[in-house]
Backbone bond lengths (Angstrom), bond angles and torsions (degrees), N, CA, C in turn:
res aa  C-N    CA-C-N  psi(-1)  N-CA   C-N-CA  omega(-1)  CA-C   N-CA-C  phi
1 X - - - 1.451 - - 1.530 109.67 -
2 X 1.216 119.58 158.66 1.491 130.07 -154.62 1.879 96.02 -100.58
3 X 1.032 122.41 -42.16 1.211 142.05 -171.27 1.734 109.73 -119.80
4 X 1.374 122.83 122.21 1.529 131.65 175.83 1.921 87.66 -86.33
5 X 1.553 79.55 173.12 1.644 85.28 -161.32 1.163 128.48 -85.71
6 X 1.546 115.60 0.66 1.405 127.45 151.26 1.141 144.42 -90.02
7 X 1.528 104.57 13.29 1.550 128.02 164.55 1.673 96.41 -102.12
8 X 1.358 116.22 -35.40 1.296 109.97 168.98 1.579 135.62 -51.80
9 X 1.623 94.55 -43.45 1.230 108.49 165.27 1.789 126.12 -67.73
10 X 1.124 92.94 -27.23 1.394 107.95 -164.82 1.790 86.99 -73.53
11 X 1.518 119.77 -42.84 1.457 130.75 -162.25 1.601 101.05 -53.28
12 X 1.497 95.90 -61.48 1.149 102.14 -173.02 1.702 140.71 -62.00
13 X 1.442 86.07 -8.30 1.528 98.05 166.53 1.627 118.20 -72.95
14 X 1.246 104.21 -42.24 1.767 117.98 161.48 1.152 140.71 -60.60
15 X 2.054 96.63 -0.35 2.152 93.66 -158.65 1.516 83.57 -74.07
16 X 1.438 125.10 -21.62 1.642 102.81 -171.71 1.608 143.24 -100.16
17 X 1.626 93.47 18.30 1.287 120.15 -175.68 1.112 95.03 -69.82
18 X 1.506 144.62 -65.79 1.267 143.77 -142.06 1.641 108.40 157.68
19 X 1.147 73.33 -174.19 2.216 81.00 173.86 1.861 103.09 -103.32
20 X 1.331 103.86 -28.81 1.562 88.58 178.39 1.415 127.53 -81.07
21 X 1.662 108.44 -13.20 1.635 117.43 163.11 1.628 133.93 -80.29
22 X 2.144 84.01 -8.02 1.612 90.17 172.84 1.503 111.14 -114.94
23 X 1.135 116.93 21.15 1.813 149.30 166.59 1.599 98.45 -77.75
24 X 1.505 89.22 -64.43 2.113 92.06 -173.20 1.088 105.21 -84.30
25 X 1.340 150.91 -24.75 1.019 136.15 125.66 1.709 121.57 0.99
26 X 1.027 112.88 -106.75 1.157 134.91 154.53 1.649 112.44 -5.54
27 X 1.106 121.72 -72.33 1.527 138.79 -164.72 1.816 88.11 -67.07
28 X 1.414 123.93 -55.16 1.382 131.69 -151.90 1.546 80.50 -67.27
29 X 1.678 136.73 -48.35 1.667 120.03 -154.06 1.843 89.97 -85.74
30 X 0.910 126.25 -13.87 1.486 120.99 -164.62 1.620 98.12 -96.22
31 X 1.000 120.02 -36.05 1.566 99.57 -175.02 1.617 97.66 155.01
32 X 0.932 143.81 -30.41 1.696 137.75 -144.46 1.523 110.63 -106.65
33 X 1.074 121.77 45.16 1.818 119.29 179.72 1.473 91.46 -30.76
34 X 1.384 126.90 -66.61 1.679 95.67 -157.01 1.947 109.55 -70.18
35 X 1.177 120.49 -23.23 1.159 112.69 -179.57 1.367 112.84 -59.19
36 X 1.350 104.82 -48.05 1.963 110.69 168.48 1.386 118.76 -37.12
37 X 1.711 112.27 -50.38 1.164 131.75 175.58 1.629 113.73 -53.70
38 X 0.951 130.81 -51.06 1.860 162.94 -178.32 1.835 74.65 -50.30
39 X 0.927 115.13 -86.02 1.693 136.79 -143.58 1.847 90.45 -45.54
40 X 1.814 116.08 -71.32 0.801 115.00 -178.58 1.711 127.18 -72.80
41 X 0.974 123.51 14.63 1.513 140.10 161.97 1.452 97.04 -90.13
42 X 1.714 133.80 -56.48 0.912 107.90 -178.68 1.683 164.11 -3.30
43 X 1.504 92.43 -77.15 1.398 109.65 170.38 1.584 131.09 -53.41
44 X 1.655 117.77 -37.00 1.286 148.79 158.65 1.185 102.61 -56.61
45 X 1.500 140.88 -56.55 1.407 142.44 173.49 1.451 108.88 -37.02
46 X 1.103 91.84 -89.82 1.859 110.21 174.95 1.531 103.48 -33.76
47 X 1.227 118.43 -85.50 1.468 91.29 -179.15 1.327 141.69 -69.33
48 X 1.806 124.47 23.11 1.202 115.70 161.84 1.936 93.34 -92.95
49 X 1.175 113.48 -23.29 1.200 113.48 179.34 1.659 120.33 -30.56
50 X 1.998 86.61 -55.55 1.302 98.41 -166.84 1.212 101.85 -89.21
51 X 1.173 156.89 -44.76 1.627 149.95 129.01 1.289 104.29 34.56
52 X 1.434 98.16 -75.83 1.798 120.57 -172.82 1.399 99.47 -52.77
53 X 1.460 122.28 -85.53 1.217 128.37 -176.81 1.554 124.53 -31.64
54 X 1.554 114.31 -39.74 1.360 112.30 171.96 1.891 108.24 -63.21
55 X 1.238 90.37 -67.18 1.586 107.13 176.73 1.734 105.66 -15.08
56 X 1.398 101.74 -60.65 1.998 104.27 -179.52 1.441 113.30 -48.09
57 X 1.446 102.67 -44.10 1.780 110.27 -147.70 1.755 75.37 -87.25
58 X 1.088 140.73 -33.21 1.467 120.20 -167.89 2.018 97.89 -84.57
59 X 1.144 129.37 -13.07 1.348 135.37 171.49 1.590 107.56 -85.24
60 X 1.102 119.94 -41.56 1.736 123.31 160.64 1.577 112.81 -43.98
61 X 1.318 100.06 -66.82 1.451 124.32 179.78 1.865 115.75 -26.62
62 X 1.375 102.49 -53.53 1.448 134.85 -132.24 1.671 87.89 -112.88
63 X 1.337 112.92 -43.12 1.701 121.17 172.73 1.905 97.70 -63.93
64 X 1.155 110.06 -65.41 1.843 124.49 -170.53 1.842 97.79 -37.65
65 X 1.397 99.46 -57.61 1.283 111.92 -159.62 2.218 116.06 -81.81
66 X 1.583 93.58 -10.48 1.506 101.46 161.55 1.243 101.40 -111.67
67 X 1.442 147.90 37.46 1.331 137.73 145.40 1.630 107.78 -121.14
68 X 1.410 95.32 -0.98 1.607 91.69 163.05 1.220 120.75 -115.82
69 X 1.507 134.09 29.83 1.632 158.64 179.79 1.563 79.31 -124.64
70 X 1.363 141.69 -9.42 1.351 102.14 -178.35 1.312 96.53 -131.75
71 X 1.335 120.29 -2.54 1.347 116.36 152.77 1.667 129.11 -79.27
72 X 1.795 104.67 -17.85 1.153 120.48 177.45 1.478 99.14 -76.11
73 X 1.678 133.74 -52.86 1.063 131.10 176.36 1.272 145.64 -33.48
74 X 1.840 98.13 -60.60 1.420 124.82 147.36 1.766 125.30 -44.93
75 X 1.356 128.10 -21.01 1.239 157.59 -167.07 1.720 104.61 -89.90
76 X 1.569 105.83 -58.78 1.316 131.72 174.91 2.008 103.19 -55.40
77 X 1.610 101.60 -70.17 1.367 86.09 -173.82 1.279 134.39 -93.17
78 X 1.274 104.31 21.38 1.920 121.65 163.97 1.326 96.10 -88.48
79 X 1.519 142.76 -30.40 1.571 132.49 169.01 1.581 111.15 -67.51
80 X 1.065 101.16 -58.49 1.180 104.94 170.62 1.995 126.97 -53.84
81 X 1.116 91.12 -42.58 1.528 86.43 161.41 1.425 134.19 -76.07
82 X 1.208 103.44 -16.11 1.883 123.49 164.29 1.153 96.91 -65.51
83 X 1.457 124.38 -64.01 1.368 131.65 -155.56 1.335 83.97 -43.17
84 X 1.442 117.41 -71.88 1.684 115.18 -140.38 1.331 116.56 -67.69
85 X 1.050 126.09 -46.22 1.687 151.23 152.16 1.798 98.80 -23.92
86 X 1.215 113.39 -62.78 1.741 104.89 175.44 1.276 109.90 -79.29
87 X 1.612 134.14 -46.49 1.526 104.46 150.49 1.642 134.84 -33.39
88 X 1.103 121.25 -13.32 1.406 117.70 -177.65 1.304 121.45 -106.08
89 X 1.519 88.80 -24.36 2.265 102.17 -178.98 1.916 80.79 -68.29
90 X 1.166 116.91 -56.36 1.618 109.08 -148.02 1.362 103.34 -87.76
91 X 1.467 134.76 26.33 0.920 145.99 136.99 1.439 132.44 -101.54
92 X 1.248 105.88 -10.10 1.869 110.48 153.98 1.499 96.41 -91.28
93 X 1.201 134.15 -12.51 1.716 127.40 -164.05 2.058 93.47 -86.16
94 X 1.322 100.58 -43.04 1.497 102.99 176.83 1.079 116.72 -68.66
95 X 1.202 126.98 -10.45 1.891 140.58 179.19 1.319 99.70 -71.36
């Protein structure tokens, strides 16, 4: 047998962690402390990864969408300043 029965036992406490705790698992009885190490860093990696990555696209998002409230703004009071400006020619024109 590949495993005596207190690595077995020990295994089986882990089958339900995941696949990357039964990776280091694995790596730790075979030989690879740092690969073991690799495995259980994993999961924490990846999701600060994606943490990060969301974090940008919601700062992209949030940048796009406050330069277009101030392009909408700027948009708003150039109509509005037309408006008033031709209200006023055609009210000296009615004079």
């Amino acid at each position: 047998s590949i495993l005596d029965d207190e690595r077995v036992r020990q295994y089986a406490t882990i089958l339900d962690k995941g696949s990357a705790a039964r990776f280091s698992f694995a790596a730790a009885i075979f030989g690879g402390t740092s690969e073991a190490y690799f495995w259980l860093q994993l999961p924490r990696a990846l999701k600060h990864l994606m943490n990060n990555l969301a974090n940008k696209s919601l700062q992209k998002v949030s940048e796009k969408s406050s330069s277009s409230e101030t392009d909408d703004a700027s948009l708003l009071s150039r109509i509005s300043s037309k408006g008033k400006s031709a209200t006023s020619s055609s009210k000296r024109n009615a004079v």
